[in-house]
Backbone as numpy.savetxt, mean C-alpha at the origin, in Angstrom:
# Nx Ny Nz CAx CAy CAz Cx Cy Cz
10.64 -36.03 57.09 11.01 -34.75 56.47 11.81 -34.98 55.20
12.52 -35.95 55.22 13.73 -36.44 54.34 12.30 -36.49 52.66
11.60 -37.62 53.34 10.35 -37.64 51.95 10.19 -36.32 51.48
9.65 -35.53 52.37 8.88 -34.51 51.92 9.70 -33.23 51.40
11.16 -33.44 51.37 12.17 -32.59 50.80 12.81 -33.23 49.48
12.39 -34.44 49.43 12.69 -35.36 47.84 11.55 -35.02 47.20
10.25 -34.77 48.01 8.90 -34.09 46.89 9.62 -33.33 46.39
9.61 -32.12 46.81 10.04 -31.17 46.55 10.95 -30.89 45.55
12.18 -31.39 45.94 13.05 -31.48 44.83 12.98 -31.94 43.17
11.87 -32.93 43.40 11.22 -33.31 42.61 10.03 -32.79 41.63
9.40 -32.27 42.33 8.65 -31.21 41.58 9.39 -30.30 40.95
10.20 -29.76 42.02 11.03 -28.41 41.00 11.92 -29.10 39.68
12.39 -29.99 40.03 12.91 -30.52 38.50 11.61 -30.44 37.38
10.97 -31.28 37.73 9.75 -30.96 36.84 9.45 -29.98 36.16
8.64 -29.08 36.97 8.77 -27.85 36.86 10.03 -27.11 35.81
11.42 -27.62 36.48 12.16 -26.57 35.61 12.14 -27.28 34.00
11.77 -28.42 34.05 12.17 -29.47 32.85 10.71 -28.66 31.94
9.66 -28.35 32.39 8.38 -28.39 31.67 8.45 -26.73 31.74
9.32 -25.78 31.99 9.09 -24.45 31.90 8.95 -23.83 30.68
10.38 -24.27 29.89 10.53 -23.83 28.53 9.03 -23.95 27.39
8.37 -25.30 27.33 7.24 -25.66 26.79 5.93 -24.98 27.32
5.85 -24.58 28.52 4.69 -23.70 29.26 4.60 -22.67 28.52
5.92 -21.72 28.72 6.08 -20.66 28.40 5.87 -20.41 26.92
5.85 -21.59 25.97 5.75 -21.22 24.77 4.08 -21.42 24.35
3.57 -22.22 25.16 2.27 -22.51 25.13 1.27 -21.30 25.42
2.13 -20.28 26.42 1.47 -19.63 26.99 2.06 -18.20 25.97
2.90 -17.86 25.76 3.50 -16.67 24.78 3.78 -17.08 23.21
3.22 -17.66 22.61 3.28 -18.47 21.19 4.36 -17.32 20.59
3.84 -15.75 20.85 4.54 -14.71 19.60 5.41 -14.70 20.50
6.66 -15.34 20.87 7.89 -15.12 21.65 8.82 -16.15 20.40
7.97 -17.09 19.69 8.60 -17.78 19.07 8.57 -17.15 17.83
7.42 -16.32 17.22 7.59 -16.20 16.33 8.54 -14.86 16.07
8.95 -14.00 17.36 9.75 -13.15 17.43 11.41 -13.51 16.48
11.11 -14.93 17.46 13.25 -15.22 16.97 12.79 -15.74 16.11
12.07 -16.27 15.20 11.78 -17.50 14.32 12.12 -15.58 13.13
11.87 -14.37 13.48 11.98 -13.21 12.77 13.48 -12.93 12.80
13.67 -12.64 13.85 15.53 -11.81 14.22 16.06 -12.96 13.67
15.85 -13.94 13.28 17.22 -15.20 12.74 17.16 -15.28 11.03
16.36 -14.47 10.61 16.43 -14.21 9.18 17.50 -13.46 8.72
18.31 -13.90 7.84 19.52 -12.65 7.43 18.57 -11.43 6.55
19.91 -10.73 7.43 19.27 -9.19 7.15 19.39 -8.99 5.73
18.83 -7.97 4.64 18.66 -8.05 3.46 19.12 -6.50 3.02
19.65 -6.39 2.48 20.09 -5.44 1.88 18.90 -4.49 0.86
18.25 -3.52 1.20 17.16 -3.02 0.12 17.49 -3.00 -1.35
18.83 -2.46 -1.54 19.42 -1.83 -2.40 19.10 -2.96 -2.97
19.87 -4.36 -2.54 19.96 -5.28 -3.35 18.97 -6.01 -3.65
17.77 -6.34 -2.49 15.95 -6.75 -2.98 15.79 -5.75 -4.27
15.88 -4.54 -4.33 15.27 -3.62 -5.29 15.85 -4.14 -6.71
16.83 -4.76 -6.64 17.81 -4.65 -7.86 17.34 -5.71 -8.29
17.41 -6.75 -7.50 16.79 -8.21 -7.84 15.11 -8.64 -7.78
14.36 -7.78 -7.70 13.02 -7.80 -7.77 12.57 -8.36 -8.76
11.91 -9.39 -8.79 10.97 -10.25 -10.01 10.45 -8.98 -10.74
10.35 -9.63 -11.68 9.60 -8.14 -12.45 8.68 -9.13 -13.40
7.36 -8.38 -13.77 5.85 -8.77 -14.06 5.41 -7.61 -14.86
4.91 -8.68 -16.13 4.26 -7.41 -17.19 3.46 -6.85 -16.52
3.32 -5.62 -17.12 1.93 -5.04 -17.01 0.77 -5.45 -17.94
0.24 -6.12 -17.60 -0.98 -6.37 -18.52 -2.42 -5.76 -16.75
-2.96 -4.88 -17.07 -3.93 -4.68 -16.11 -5.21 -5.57 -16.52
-5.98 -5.94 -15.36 -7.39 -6.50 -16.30 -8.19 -5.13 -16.72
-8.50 -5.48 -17.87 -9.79 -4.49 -18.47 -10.77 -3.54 -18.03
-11.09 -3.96 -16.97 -11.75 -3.20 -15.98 -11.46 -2.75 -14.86
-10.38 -2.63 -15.08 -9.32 -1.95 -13.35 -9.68 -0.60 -13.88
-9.47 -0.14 -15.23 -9.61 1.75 -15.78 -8.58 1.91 -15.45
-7.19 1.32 -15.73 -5.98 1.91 -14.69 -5.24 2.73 -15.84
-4.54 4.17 -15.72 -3.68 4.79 -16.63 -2.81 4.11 -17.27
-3.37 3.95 -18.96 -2.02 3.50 -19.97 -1.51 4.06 -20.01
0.24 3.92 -19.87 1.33 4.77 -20.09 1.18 5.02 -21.65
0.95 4.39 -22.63 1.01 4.80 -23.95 -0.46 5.54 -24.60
-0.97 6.08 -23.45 -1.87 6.96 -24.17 -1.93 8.30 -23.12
-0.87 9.13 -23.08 -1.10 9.62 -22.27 -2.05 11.37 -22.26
-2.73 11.38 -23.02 -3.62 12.45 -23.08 -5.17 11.98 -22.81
-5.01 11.08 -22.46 -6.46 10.86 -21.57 -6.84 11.51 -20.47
-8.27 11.74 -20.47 -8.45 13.24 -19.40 -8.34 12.24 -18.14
-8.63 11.17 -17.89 -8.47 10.19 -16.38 -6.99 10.36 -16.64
-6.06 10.21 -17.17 -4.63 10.47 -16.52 -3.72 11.81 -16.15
-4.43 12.65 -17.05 -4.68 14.28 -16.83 -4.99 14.34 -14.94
-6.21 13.87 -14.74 -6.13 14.00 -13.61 -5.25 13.96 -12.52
-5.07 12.12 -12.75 -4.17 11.79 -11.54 -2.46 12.65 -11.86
-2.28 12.88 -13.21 -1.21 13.49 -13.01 -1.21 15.31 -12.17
-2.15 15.85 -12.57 -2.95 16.84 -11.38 -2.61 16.67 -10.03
-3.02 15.50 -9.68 -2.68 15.18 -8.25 -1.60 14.88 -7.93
-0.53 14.15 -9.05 0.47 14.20 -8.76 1.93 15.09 -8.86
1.00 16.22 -9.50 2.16 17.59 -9.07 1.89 18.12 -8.01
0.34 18.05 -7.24 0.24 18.69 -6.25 1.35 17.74 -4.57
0.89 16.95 -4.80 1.51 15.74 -3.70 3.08 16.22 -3.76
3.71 16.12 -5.72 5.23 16.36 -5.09 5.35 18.04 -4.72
4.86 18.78 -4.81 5.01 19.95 -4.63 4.74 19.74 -2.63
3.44 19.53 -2.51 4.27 19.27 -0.92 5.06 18.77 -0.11
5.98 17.63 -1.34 6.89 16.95 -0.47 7.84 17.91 -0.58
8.05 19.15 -1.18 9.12 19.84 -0.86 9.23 20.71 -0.09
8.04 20.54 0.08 7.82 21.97 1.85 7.72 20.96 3.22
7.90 19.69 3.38 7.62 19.29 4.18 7.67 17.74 4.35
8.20 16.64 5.37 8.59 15.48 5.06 7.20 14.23 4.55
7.64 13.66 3.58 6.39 13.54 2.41 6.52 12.13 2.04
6.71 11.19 2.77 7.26 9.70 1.33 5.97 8.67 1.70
5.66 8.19 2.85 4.56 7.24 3.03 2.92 8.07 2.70
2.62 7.43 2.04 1.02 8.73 1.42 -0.27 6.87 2.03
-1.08 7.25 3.01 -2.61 6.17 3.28 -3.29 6.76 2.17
-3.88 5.89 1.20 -4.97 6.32 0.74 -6.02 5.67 0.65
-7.09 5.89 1.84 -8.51 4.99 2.20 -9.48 5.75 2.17
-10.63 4.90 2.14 -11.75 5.89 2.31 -12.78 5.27 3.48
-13.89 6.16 3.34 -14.97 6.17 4.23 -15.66 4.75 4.53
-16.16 4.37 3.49 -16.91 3.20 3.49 -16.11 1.91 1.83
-16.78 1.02 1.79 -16.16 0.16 0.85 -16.71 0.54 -0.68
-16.07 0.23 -1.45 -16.27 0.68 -3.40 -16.55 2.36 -3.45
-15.20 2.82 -2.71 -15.83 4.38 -3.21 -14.49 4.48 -4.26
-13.43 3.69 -4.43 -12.42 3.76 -5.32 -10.92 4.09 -4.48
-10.83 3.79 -3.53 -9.26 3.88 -3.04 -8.03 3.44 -3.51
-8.70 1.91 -4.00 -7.73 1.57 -4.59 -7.47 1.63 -6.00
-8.15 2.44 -6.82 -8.43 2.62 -8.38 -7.59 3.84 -8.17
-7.47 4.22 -7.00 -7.02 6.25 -6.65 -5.33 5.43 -6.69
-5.09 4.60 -5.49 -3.98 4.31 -5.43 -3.08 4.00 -6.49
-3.73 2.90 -7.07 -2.86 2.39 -8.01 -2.76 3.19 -9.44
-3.51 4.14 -9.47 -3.78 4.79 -10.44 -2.55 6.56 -10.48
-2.40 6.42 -8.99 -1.27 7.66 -8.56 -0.23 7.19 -8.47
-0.08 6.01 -8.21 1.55 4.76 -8.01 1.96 4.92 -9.82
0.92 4.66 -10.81 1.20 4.44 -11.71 1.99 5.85 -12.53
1.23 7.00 -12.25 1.61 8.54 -13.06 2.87 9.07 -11.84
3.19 8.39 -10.63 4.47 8.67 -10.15 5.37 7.88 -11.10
5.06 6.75 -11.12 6.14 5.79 -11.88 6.72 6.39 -13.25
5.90 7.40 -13.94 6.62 7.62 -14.67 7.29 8.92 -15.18
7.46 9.35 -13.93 8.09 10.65 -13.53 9.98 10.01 -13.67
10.79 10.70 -14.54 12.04 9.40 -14.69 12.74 9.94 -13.21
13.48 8.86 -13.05 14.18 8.80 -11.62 13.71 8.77 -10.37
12.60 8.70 -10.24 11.89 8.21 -9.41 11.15 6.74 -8.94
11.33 5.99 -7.69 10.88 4.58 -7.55 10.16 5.14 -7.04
8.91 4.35 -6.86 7.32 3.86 -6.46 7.13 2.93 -5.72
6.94 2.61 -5.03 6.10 1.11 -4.50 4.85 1.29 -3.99
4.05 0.84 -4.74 2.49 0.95 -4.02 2.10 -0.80 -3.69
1.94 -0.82 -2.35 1.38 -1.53 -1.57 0.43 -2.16 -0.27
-0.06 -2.65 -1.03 -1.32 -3.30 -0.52 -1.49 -3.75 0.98
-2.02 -2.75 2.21 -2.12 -3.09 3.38 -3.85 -3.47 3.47
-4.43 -3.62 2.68 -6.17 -4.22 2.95 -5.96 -5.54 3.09
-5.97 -6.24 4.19 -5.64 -7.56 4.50 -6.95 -8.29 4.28
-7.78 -7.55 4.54 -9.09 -8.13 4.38 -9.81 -7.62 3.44
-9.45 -7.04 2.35 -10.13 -7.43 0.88 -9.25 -6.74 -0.14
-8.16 -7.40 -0.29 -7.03 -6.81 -1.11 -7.40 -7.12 -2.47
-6.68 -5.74 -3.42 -7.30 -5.65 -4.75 -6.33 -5.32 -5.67
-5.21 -4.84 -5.00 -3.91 -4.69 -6.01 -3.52 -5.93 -6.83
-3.91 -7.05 -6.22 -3.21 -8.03 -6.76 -4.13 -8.30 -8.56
-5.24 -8.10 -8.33 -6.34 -8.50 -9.37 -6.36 -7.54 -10.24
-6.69 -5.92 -9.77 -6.31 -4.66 -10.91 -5.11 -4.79 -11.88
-3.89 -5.66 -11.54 -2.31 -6.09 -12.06 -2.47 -7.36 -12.67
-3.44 -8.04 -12.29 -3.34 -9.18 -12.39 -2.00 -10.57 -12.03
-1.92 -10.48 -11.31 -0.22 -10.53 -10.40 -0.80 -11.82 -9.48
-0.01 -12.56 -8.86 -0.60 -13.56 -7.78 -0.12 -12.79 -6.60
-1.10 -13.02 -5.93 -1.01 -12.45 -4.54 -0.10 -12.79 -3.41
0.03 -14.26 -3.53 1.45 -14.29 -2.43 2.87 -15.11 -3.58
4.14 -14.56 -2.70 4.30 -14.01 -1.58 3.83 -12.37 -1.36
3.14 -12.33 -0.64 3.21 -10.57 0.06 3.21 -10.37 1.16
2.79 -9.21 1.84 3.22 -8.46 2.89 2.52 -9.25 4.01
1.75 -10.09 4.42 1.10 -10.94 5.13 2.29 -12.20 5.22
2.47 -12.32 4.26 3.74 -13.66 3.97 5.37 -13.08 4.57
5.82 -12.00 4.31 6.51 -11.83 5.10 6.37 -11.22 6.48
5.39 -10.54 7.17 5.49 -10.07 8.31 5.08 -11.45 9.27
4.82 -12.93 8.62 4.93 -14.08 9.27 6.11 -15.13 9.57
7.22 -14.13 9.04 8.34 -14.99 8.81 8.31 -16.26 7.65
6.90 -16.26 6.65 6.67 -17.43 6.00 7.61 -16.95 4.26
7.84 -15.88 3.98 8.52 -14.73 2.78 9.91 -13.98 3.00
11.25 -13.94 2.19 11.74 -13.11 2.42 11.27 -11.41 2.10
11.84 -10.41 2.41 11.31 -9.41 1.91 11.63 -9.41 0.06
12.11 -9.43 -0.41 12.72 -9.81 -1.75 11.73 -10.28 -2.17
10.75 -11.41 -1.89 10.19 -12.31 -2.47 8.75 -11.90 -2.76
8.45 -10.58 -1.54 7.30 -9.88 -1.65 7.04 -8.61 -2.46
8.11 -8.51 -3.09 8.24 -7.46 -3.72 8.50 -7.57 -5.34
7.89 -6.89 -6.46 8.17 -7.28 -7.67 7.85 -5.56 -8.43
8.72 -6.11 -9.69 8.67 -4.36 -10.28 7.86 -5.02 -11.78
7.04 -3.87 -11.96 6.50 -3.85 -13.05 7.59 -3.34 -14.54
7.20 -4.43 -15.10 7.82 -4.23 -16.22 8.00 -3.13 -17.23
9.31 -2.60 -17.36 9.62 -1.57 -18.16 8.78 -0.19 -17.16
9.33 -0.06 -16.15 9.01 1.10 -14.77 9.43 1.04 -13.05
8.86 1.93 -13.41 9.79 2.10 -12.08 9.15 2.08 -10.54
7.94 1.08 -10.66 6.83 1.01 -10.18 7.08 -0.31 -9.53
6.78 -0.66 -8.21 7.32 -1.93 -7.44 6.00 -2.04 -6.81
5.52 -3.23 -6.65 4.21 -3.70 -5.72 4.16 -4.88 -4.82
3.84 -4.56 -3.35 3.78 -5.67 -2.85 2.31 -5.59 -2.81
1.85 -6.88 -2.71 0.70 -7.49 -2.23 0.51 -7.84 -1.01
-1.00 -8.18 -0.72 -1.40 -8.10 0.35 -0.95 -9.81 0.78
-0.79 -10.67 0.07 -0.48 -12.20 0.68 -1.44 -12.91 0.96
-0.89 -14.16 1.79 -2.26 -14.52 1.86 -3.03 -14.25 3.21
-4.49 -14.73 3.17 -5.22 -14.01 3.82 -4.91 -14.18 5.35
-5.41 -13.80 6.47 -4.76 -13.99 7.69 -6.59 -13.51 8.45
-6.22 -14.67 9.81 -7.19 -14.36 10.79 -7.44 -12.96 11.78
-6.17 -12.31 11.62 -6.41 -11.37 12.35 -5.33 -10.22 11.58
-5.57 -9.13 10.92 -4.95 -8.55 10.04 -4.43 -7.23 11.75
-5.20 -7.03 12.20 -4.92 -5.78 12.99 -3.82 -5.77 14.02
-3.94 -7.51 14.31 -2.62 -8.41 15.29 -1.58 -8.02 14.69
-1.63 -8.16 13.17 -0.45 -8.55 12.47 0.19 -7.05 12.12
-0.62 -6.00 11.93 -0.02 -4.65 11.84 0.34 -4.00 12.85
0.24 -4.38 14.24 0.31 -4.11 15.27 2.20 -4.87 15.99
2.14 -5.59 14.75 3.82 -6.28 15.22 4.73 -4.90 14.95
6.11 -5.11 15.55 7.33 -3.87 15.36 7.35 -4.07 13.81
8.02 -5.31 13.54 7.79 -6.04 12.20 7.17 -5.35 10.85
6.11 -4.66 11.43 5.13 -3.87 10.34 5.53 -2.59 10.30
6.25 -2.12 11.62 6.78 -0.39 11.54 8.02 -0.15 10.62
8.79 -1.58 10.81 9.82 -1.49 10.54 9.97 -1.62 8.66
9.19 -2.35 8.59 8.88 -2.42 7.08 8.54 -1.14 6.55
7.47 -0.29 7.09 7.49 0.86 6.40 8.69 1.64 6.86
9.14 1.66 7.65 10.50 2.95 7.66 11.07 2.28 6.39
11.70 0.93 6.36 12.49 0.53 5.54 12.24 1.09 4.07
10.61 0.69 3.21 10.22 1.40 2.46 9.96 2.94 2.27
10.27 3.73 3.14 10.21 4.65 3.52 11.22 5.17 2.80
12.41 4.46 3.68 13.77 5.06 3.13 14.63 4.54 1.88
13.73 3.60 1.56 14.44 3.35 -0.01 13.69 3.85 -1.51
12.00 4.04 -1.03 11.55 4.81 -2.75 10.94 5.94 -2.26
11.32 6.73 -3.29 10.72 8.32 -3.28 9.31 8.32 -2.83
8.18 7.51 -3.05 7.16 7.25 -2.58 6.75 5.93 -2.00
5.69 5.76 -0.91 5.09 4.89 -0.86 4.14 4.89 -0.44
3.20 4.30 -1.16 1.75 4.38 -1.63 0.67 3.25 -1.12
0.14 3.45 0.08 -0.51 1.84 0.65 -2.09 2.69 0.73
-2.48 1.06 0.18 -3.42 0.89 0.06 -4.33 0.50 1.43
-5.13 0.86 2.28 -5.55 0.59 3.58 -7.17 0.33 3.39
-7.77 -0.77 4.28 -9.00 -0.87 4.74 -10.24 0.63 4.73
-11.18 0.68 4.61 -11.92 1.90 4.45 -11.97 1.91 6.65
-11.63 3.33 6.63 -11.76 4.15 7.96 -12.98 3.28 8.78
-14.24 3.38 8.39 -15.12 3.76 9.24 -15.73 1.92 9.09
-15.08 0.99 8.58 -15.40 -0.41 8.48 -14.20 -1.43 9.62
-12.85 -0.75 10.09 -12.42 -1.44 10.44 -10.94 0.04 10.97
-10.30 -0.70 12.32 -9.47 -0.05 12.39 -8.01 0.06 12.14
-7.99 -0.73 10.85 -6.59 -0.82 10.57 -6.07 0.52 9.63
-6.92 1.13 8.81 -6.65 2.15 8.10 -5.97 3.43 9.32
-6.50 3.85 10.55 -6.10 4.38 11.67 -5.25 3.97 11.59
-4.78 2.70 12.25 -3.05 2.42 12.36 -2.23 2.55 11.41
-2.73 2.26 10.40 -1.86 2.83 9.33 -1.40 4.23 9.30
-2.26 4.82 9.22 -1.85 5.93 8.96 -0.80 7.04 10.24
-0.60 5.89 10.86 0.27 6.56 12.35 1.26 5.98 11.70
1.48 5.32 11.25 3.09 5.14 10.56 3.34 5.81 9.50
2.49 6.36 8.62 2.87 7.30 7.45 2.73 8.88 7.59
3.59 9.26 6.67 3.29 10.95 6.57 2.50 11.87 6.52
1.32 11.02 5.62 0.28 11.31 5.25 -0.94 10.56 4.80
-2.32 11.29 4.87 -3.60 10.78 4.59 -4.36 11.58 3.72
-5.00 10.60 2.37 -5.78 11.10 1.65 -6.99 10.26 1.44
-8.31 10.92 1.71 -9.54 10.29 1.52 -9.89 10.14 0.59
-10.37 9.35 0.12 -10.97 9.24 -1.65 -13.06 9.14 -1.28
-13.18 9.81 -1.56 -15.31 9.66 -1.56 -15.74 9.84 -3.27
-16.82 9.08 -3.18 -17.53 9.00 -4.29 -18.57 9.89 -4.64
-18.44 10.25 -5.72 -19.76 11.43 -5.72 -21.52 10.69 -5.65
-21.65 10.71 -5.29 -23.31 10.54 -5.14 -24.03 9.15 -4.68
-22.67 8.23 -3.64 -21.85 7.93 -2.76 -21.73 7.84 -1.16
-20.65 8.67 -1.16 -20.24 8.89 -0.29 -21.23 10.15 0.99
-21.55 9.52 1.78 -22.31 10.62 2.63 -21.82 11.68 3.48
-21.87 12.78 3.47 -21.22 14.28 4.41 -21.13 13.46 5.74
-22.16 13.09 6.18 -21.70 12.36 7.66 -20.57 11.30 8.14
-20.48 10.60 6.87 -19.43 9.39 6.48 -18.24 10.27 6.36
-18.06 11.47 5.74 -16.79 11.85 5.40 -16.07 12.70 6.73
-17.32 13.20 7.33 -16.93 14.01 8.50 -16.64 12.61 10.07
-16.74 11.69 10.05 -16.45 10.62 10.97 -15.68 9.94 10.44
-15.25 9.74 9.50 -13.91 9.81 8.57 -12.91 10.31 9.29
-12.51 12.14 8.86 -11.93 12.74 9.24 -11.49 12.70 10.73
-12.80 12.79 11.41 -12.57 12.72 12.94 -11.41 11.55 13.41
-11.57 10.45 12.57 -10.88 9.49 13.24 -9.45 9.49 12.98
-9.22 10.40 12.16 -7.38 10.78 11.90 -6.79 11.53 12.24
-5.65 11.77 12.74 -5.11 12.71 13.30 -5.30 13.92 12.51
-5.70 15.54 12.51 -6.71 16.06 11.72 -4.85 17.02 10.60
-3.48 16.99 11.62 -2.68 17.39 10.58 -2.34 16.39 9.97
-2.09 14.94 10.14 -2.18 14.08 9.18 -2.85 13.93 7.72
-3.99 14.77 7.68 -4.91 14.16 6.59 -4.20 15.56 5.04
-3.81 14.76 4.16 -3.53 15.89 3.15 -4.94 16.78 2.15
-5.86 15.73 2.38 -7.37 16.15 1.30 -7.82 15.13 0.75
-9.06 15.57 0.23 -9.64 14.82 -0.52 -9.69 14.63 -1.98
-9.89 13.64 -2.31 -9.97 12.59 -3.66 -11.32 12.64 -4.38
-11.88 13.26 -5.12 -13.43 13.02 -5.27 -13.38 12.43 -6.57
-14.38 11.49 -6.28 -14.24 10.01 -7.73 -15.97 10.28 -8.05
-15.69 9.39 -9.18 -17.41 9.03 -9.69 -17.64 10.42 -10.71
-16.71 11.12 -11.10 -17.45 12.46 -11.83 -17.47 11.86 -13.35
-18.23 12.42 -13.80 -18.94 12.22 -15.63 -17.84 12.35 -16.60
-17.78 11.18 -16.89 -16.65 10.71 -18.40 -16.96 12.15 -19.28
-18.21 12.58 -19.56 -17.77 13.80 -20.31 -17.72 15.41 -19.60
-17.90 15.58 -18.31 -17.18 17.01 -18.08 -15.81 17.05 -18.08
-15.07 15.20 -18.11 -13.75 15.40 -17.98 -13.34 16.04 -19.96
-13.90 14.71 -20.20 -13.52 15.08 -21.83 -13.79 16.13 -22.40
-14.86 16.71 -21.99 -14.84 18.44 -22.90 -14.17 19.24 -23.35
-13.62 19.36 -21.36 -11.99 19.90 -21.35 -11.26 19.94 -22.23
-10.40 18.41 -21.57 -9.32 17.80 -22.26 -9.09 17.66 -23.77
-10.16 17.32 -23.99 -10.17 16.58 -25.71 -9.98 18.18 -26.42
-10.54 19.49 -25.99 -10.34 20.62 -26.92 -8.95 20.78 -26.73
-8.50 21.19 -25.35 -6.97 21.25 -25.77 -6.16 20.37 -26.31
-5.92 18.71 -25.93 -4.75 18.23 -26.70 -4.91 18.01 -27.92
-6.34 18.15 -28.76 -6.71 18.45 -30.04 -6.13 19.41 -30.43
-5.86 20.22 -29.94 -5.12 21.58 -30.17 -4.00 21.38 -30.46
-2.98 21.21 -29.32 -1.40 20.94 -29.25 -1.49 20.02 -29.85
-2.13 18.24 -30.25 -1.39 17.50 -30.58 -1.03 17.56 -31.88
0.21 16.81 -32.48 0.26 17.01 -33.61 -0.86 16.34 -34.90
-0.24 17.07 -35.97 -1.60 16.89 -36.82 -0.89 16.90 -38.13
-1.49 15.83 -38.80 -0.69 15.76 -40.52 -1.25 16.24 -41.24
-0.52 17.21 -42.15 -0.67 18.68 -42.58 -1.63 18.29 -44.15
-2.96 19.00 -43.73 -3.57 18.77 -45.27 -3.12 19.79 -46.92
-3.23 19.11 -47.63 -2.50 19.94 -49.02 -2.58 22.18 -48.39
-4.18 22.14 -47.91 -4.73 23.50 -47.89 -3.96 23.82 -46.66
-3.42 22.98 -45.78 -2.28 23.56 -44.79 -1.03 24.07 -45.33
-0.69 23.48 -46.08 0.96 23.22 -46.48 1.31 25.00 -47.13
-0.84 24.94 -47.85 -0.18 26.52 -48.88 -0.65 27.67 -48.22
């Protein structure tokens, strides 16, 4: 009996000696939990203050709103949209805005970064538009910006938050990126880690503006949008299909969704408009037959 109670004893040492290593073998995200909580905490105020900051040079073909031309009927627009948006944030709690769409290239992110941009220059107001498409992120390339560190880089513990974050030069416009790429993007939005980041952004800029996966290709745009205030669809005109937009909809919570975005319309029904009036108002240097 004496043997067979020294097994014993023996095993359980074992056992207790090989528990710690099991357990990590067997719960990997237990490590990467504390490898998170042992980061010093960061002050927003002070990431915001100290944010890298990056020209704006956009590439050429992003179409993204020049601040120095601002009577263009494409910025006419988005500024359109962006009196309507702040006008509902005053009837109602308004700061995280999803803006995805149905299927892929209907323009979500041309919508996004293009509404991040005509908030930005509303004065006294911060922006951050950032990039939650883990799997085909585009903020970084429309900016022309390097992609990590971003929001993939820090929700791995591999980034401080500080480090993922950068302000565009001369505005008031802050962007994280999507980082680098990751095997499982839906794992990774599914951490506290990711909630907590948006409250945080939440509660430090007047807006925030993420960019999400298209609805009906993947389900991270859904989760997203359970952490934000709000949802806006962007569809393409001639595009986007009624059936696509209505299984769209279905899949969001239906008071969540603020409206739709409709893209793809004709460079000249915009200009017709536009170009007669600010021809009008803008100023004009006075010919001799003006003066008399």
């Amino acid at each position: 009996m004496s043997r067979v109670h020294e097994a014993l004893r023996k095993a359980a040492r074992q056992n207790s000696e090989a528990s710690p290593q099991a357990e990590d073998r067997v719960f990997p995200e237990r490590s990467f939990a504390a490898m998170v909580a042992d980061r010093p905490a960061e002050s927003m105020e002070n990431i915001i203050a100290g944010a890298v900051v990056v020209p704006f040079a956009p590439a050429s073909e992003a179409l993204l709103v020049n601040p120095n031309q601002p009577h263009e009927a494409p910025g006419e627009e988005f500024r359109t949209l962006r009196t309507r948006l702040n006008h509902l944030q005053t009837v109602q709690p308004l700061r995280a805005l999803v803006v995805t769409s149905a299927s892929p290239a209907e323009g979500k992110s041309f919508t996004a970064a293009n509404l991040a941009l005509t908030q930005a220059q509303l004065v006294g107001k911060r922006i951050v538009l950032a990039d939650f498409d883990f799997r085909r992120p585009t903020i970084d390339k429309l900016f022309r910006i390097p992609s990590s560190p971003g929001i993939t880089d820090y929700l791995r513990g591999q980034a401080s938050l500080g480090q993922a974050i950068r302000r565009v030069e001369g505005s008031n416009l802050y962007i994280m990126t999507a980082g680098q790429s990751v095997p499982n993007p839906l794992e990774l939005l599914n951490l506290k880690e990711c909630r907590s980041l948006m409250l945080s952004l939440r509660d430090a800029f007047d807006w925030v503006i993420v960019d999400s996966p298209p609805l009906l290709f993947a389900a991270d745009g859904n989760l997203l949008a359970t952490m934000c205030d709000g949802t806006m669809l962007v569809v393409r005109i001639g595009s986007t299909t009624f059936d696509a937009v209505a299984r769209a909809l279905q899949s969001l919570c239906e008071n969540n969704v603020l409206g739709i975005v409709v893209n793809g319309a004709r460079r000249g029904e915009l200009y017709s408009k536009y170009t007669y009036y600010h021809d009008y108002y803008s100023p004009r240097s006075e010919s001799p037959e003006d003066r008399a």
